[in-house]
C-alpha positions in Angstrom: 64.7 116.3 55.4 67.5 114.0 56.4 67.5 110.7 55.8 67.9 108.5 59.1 66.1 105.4 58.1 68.2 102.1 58.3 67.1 98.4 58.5 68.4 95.7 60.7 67.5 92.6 59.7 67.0 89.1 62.0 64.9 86.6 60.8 61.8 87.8 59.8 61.9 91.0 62.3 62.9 94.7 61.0 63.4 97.7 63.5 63.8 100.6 61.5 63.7 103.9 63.4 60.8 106.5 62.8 60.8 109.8 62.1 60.6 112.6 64.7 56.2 111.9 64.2 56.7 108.4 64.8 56.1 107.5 60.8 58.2 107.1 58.1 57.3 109.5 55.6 55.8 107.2 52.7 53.3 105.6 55.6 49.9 106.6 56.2 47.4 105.9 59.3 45.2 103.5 60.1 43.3 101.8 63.2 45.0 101.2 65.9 45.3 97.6 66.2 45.5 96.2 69.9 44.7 92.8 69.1 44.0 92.0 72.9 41.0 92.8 75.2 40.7 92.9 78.9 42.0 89.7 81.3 39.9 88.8 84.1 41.6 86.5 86.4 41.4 84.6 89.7 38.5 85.1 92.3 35.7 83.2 94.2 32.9 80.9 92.8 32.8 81.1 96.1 35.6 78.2 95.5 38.7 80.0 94.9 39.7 79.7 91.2 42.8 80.3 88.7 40.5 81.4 85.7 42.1 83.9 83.0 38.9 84.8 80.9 39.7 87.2 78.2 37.2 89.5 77.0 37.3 90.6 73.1 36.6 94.4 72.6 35.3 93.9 68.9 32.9 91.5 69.6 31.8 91.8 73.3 32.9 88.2 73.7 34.6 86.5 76.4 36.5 83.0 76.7 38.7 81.7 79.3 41.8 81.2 78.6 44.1 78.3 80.0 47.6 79.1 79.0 47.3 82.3 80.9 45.6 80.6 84.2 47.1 82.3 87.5 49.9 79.7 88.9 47.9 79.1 91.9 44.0 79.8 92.5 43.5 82.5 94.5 41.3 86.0 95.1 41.3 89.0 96.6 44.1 89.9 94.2 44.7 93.5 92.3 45.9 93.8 88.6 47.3 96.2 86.1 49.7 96.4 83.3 51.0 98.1 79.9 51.1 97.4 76.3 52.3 93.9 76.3 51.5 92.2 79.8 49.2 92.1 82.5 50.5 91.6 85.9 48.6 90.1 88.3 49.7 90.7 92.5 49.2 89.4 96.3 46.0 87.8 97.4 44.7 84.6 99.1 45.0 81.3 98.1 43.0 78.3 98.7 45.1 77.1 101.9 43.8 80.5 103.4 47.7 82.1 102.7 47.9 85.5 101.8 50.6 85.9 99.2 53.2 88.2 97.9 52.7 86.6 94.2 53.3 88.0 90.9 52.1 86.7 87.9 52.7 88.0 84.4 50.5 87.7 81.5 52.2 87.9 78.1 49.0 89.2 75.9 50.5 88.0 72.6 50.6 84.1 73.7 48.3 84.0 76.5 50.4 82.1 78.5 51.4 82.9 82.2 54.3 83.4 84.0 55.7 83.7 87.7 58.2 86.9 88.3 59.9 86.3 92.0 61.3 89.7 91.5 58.2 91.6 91.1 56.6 89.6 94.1 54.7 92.3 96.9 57.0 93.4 99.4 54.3 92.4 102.1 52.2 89.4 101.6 48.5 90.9 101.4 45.2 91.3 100.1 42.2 93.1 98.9 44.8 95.5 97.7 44.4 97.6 94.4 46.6 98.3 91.3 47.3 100.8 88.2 50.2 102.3 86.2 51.2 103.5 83.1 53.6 101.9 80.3 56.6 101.9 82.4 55.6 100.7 85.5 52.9 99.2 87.9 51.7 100.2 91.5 50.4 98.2 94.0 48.6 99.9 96.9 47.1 99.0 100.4 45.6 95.8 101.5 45.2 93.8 104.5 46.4 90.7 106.3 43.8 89.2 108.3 43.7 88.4 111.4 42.3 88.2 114.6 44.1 91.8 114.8 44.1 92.3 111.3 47.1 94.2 109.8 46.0 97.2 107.4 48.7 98.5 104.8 49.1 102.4 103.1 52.2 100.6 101.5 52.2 101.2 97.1 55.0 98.5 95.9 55.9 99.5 92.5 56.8 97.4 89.3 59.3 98.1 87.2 58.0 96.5 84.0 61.5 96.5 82.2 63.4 94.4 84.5 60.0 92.7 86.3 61.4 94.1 89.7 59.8 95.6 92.7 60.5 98.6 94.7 58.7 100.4 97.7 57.7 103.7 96.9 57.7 105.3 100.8 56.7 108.7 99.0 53.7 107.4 96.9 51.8 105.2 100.5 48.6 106.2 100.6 47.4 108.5 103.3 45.8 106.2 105.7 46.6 102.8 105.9 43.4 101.0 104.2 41.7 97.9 102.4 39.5 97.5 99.4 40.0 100.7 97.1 40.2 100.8 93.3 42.6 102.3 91.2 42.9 103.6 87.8 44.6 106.5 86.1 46.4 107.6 83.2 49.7 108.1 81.9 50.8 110.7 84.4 48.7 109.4 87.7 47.4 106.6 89.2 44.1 107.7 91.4 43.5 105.3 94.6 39.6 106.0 96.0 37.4 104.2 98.5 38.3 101.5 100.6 38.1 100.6 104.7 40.6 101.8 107.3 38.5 99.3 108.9 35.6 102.6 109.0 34.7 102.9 105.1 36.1 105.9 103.1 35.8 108.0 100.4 39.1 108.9 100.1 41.0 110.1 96.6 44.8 110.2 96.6 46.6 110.9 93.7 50.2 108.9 92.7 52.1 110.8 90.5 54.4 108.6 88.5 57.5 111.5 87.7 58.0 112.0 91.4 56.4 108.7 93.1 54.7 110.8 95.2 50.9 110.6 96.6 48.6 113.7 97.1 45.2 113.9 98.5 42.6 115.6 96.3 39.4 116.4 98.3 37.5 117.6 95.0 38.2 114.4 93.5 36.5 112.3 96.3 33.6 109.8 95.9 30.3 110.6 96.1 29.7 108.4 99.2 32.1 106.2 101.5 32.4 102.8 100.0 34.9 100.3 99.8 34.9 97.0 97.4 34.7 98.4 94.8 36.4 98.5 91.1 37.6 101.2 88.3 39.1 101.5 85.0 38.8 105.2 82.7 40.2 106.6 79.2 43.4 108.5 79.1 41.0 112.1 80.2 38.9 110.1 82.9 38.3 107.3 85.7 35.5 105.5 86.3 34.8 104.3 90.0 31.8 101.7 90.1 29.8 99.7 92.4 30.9 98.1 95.8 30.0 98.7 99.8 27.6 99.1 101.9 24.8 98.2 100.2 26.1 96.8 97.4 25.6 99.8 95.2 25.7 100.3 91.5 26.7 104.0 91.5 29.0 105.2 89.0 31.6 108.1 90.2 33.7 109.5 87.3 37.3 111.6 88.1 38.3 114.0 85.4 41.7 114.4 86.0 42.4 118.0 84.3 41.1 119.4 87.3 40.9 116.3 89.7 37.3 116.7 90.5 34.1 114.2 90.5 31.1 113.6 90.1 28.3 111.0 89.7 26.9 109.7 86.2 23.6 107.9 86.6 23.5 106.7 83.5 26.7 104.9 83.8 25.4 103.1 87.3 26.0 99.3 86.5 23.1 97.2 85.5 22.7 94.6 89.1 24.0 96.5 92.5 27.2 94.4 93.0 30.5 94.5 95.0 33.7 92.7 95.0 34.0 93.2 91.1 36.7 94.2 88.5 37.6 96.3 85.5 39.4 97.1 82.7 38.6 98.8 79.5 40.2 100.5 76.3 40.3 104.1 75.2 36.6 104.4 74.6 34.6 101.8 77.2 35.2 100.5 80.4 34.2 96.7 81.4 33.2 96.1 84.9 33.0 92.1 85.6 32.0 89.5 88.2 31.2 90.7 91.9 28.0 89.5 93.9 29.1 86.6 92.8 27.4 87.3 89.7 29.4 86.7 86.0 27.3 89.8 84.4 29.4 91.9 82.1 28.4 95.7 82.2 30.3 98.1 79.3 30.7 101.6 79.9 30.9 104.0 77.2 32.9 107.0 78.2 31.5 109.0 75.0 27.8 109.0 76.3 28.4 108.1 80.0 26.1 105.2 79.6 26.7 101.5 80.5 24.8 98.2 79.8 25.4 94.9 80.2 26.8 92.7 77.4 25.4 89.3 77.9 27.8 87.7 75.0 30.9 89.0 77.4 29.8 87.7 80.5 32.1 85.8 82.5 32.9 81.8 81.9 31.9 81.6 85.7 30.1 83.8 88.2 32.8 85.1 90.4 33.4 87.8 92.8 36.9 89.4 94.0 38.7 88.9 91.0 40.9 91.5 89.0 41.4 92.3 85.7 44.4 94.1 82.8 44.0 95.7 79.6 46.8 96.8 77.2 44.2 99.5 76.2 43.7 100.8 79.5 44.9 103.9 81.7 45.0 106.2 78.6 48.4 103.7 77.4 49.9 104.2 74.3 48.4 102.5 71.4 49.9 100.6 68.7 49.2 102.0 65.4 49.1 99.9 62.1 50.9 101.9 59.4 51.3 100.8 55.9 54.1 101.6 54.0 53.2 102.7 50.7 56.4 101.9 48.7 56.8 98.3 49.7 53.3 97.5 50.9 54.1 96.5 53.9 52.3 96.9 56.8 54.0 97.8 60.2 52.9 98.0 63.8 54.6 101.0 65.8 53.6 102.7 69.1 52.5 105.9 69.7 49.8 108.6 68.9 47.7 107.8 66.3 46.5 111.8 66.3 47.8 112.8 63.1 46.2 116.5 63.2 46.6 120.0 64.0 44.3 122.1 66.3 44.0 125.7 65.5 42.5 127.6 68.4 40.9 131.4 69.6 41.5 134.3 67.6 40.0 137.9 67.0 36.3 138.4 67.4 37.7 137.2 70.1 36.6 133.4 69.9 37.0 130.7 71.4 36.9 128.3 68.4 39.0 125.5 67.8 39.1 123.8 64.3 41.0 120.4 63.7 43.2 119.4 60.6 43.8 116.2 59.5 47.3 115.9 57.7 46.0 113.0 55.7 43.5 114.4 53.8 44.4 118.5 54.3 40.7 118.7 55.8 39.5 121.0 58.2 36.5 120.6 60.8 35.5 122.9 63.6 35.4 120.8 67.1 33.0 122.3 69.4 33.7 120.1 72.4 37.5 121.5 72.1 36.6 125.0 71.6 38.7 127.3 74.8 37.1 128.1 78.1 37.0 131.5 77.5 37.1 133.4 74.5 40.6 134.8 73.8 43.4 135.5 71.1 46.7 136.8 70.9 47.7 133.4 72.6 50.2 130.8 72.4 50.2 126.5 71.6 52.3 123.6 72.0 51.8 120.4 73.5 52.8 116.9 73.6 52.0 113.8 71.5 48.6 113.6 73.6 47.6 117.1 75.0 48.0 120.7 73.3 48.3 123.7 75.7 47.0 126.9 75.1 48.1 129.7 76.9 47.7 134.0 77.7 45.8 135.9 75.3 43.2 138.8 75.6 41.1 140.6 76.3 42.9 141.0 79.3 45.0 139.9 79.1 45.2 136.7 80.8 47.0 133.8 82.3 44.3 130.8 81.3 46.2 127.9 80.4 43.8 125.8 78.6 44.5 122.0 77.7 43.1 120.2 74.7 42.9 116.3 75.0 43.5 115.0 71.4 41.9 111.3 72.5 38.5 112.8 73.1 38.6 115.7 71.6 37.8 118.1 74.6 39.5 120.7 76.0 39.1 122.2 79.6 41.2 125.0 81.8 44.2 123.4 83.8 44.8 126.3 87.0 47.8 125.1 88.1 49.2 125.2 84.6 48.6 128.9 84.4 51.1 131.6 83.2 53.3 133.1 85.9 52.3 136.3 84.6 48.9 137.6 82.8 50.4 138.6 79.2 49.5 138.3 75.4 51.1 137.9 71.7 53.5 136.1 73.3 55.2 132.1 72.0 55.5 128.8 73.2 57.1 125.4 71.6 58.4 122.4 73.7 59.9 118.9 73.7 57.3 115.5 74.9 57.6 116.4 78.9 57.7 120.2 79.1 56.0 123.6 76.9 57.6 126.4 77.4 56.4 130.2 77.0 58.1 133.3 76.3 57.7 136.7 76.0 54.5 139.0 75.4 53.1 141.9 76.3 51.2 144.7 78.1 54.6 146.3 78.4 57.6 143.7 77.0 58.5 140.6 78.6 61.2 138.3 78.8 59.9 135.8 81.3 59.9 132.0 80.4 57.1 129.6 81.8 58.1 126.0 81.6 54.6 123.7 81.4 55.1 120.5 83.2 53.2 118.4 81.5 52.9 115.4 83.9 51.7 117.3 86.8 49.7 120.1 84.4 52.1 122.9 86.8 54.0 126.1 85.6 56.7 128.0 87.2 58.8 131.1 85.8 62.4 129.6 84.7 64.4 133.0 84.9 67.7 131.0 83.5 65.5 130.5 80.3 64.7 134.3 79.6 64.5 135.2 76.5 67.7 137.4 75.8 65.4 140.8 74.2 62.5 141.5 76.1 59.7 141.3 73.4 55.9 140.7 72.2 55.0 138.7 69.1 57.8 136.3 68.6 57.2 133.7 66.8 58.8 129.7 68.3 59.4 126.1 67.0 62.3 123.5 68.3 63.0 119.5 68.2 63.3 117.5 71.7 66.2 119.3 72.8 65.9 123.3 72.2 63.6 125.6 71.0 64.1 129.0 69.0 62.4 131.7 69.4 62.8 134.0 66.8 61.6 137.9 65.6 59.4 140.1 67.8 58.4 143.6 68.6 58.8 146.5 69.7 61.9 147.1 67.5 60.8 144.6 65.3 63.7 142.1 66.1 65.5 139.8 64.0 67.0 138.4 67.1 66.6 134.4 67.4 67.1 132.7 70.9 67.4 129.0 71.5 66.4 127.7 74.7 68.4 124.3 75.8 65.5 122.4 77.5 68.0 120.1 79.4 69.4 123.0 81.8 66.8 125.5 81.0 69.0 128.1 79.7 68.5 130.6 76.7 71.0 132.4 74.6 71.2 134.4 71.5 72.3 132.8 68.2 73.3 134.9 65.6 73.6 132.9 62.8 70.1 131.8 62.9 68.6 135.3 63.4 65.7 136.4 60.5 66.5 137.8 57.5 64.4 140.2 58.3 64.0 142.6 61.5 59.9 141.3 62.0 57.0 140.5 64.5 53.5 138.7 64.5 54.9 135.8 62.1 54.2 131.8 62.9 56.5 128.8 63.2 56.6 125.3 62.9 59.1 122.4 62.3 60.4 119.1 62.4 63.7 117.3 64.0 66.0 118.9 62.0 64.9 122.2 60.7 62.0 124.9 62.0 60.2 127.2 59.5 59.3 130.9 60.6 56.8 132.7 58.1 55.2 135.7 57.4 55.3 138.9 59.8 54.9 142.5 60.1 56.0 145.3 58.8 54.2 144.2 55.9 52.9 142.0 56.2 54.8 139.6 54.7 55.2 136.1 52.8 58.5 135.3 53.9 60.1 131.9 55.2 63.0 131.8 57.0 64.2 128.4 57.7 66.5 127.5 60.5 68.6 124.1 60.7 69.3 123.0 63.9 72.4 121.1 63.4 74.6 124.3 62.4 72.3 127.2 64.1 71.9 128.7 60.8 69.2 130.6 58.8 68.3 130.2 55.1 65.4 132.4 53.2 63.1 129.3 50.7 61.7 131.4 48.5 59.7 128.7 47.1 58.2 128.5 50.8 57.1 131.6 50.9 53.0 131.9 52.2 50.9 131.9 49.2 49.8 135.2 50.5 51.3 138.1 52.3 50.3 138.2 55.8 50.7 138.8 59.7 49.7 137.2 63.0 49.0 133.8 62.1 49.4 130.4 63.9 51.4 127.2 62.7 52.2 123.4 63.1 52.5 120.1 61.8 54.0 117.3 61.5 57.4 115.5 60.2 56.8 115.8 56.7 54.7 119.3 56.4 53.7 122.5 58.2 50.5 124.3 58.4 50.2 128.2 58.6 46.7 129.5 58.8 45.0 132.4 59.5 46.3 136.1 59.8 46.1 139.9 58.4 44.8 141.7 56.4 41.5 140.1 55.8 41.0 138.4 58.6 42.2 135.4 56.7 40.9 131.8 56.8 43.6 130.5 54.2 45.6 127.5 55.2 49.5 126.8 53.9 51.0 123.7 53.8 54.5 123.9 53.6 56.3 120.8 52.4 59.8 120.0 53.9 61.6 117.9 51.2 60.9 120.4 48.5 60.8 123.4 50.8 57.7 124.7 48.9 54.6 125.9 49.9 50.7 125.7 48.7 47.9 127.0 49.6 45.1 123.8 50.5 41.8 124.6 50.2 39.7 121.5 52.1 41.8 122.7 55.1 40.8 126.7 55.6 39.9 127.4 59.0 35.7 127.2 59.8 36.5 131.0 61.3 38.7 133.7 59.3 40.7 135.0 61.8 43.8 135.8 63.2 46.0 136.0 66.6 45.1 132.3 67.1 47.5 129.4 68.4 48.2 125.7 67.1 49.4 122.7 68.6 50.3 119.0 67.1 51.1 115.5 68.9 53.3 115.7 65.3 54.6 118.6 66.0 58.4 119.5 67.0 59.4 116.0 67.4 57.5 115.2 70.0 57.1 111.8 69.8 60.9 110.6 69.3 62.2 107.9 68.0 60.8 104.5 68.3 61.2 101.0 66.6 58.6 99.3 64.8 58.5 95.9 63.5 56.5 94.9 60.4 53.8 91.9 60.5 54.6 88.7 58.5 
């Protein structure tokens, strides 16, 4: 593997860029290490107030904070943020003005700071707010009045710059007060609120095009406005608020943008006018009433109850809160590197693991590796929709997608949440056409599927993976219409390589940036051959085994110079046909296959090019005509700095 490590040094900071899995290959993973916990700020006691507490996720402890104290006291407020700062928008203060405000909190100092640039474009309140790393939207909200003035408007915050724009596409659909927001790194999810009558209303943001949808299936259980929300990176959690108060709990799964009510998540006291925040794996609902009860929701069990120790400094209602741990954001990961000791902080996926899923029986099984320790363990809650193999995988650094098979055969595009471990069928994701045995690899935004059979096919679905959509991308073809290739690429192409009928040595490369395929000789196989596997990292992609045969062989193609080599010394410890592959920067995993049905798992190792068969990580099911997928996989994650802790 190349060597593209390099060190800058200033003072005592380091950036040294990552490998294609976001780790440099001597480091090994750890807890994720978000030192921070959720920010609740501002609100009425009923005296308006400028209060930062910050709650502590480790120990269910809260504690204001005066450094990060809003510059002016005021409620009615909305708040969201990313990795690194909270920002906190609009409102009233204490002279009854409604403001434009923006405040930012900078997590690592709790201290607070004013942003004129990232101020509202209309002054207002009781307005709601989420986002993902990159940016922050702001929608709704009222000015009061004796003809009070209700907004649809969703301002959005550029978090690199701390500037504002209107997003005209993303306004909500009616023009309304008092909804909650929360979402994930795709969408933002506004429900709830008054119009002046009270709603239920769901409208989905989606951040890639700024533009809002309604989604009917996803609407609360009951009209009700005053209300908060906060979810995982899978799921949002919509609690409390008006008429009543309530206590209800409404939870949004957004693979298929539908509802539906968790008792045992209802908040411990009915209450309105609250806030919340949360982490990957529990949401915090705060204040409202006024009350200063803390309730934590735990998104594995759908059960909440109240934490006393986290309970607010002050009872308070119509506050809002931030989280660097919220909205399914990108976590930092403590690595540790293992030739100088040193440990590092870098973000991004902390899933270091391969999930192997469906194969003959047919089954719908899906059985997770961990790189670290060449384990294997069969995950039930991600196991397919259906029963199915002769399918396809690839995926991003947080979702695998799973596509076609048979019997059938099918279009089912099944998506795998690596966070929680749970997979469930995405429609609009579906195959353009039903097919099987066909092959899929991709780049962090976009999988992409090709050939298969009844029949032969060409046709090339491109996976968006921020709106979960497919559509047929005819420029991408492959160039030979053909079943069981085999595919692996980096963040700019992907090669798909072999096939039947024929068999085929023929290997295409599909250029991801204009979505066009074409034939490159010098990387063809070295052998005319179908039903083999492939995987790969930024610089090189490894295609083994195969029929007629079957066969051991590996083929590996650098990207650089579009040029195939045979490893012998990668060859599969065993000769066989129609298995499935990934990995991650370092190694690949091949698993399963014919004759047997085989449960053996390879691990081929890319700075020695040699391959061994591991043991601890067989598959819990011998079988073959399965798929894999990896957030490690096909450089996925890019390239990112990291900075070490001293």
């Amino acid at each position: 593997m190349a060597e593209t490590r390099g060190a800058f040094v200033l003072s005592k900071i380091v950036l040294l860029r990552l490998d294609d899995d976001g780790a440099l290959p001597e480091e090994v993973f750890t807890n994720a290490v978000n030192p921070v916990g959720g920010y609740f700020g501002g609100g009425g006691t009923p005296s308006l107030v400028s209060t930062m507490d910050k709650v502590t996720y480790s120990t269910d402890t809260t504690a204001q904070v005066p450094g990060a104290a809003l510059s002016v006291a005021r409620y009615a407020l909305a708040a969201t943020g990313n990795l690194t700062s909270g920002y906190f928008g609009g409102g009233m203060d204490s002279a009854a003005n409604v403001v434009s405000t923006m405040d930012k909190v900078t997590y690592s100092t709790d201290t607070r700071a004013v942003v004129p640039g990232a101020a509202l474009s209309v002054a207002r309140q009781h307005l709601a707010a989420t986002g993902n790393q990159s940016s922050g939207y702001f929608g709704g909200g009222v000015v009061p009045g004796p003809t009070p003035t209700v907004h649809s408007t969703v301002d959005k915050v550029t978090y690199a710059t701390d500037t504002r724009t209107t997003v005209p596409g993303a306004a909500l659909s009616a023009a309304r007060y008092s909804p909650a927001a929360t979402g994930n790194s795709t969408s933002g999810y506004f429900g709830g609120g008054r119009t002046p009558t009270d709603v239920s209303t769901m409208d989905k943001v989606t951040y890639s095009t700024d533009t809002r949808t309604t989604i009917p299936g996803a609407s609360l259980s009951a009209v009700r406005f005053a209300l908060a929300a906060t979810g995982s990176s899978t799921a949002g959690y919509f609690g409390g608020g008006s008429p009543g108060p309530v206590a209800t709990m409404d939870k949004v799964t957004y693979s298929t943008d539908t509802r539906t009510t968790v008792p045992g998540a209802f908040l411990s006291v009915a209450r309105n006018y609250l806030a919340a925040t949360g982490n990957s794996t529990s949401g915090y609902f705060g204040g409202g009433g006024p009350l200063s009860t803390m309730d934590k929701v735990t998104y594995s069990t759908d059960t909440t109850a109240a934490v006393p120790g986290a309970a607010l400094s002050a009872a308070r209602l119509l506050l809002a809160a931030s989280s660097s741990n919220a909205n399914g954001l990108p976590q930092l990961i403590r690595t540790t590197n293992l030739l100088s000791g040193i440990n590092f902080i870098s973000k991004g996926s902390s899933f270091n693991t391969g999930y192997f899923g469906g194969g003959s029986g047919p089954v719908s099984t899906m059985d997770k590796v961990t790189y670290a320790t060449d384990t294997t363990a069969q995950i039930p809650g991600a196991a397919l929709s259906a029963v199915r193999f002769g399918l396809a995988a690839t995926g991003n650094s947080t979702s695998g997608y799973f596509g076609g098979g048979q019997p059938g055969p099918v279009s089912t595009m099944d998506k795998v949440t690596y966070s929680t471990d749970t997979t469930a069928a995405v429609p609009n994701a579906a195959l353009s056409v039903a097919r099987a045995y066909l092959a899929a690899t991709g780049n962090s935004t976009s999988g992409y599927f090709g050939g298969g059979t009844p029949g032969t096919f060409s046709t090339m679905d491109k996976v968006t993976y921020s709106t979960d959509t497919t559509a047929a991308v005819p420029g991408a073809f492959l160039s030979v219409a053909r079943h069981s290739p085999a595919a692996t690429g980096n963040s700019t192409s992907g090669y798909f390589g072999g096939g039947a009928p024929g068999p085929v040595s023929t290997m295409d490369k599909v250029t991801y940036s204009t979505d066009t395929t074409a034939a490159v000789p010098g990387a063809a196989l070295s052998a005319a051959r179908y039903a083999l596997a492939a995987t790969g990292n930024s610089t090189s992609g490894y295609f083994g085994g195969g029929a007629p045969g079957p066969v051991s062989t590996m083929d590996k193609v650098t990207y650089a110079t579009d040029t195939r080599t045979t490893v012998p010394g990668a060859a599969l410890s065993v000769a066989r046909a129609y298995p499935a592959a990934t990995g991650n920067s370092t190694s690949g995993y091949f698993g399963g296959g014919v004759p047997g049905p085989a449960s053996t798992m390879d691990k081929v190792t890319y700075s020695t090019d040699t391959t061994a068969a591991v043991p601890g990580a067989f598959l819990s099911v011998a079988r073959f005509g399965l798929a894999a997928s990896s957030s490690t996989a096909n450089a996925v994650r890019g390239t990112t700095p990291i900075i070490p802790i001293v």
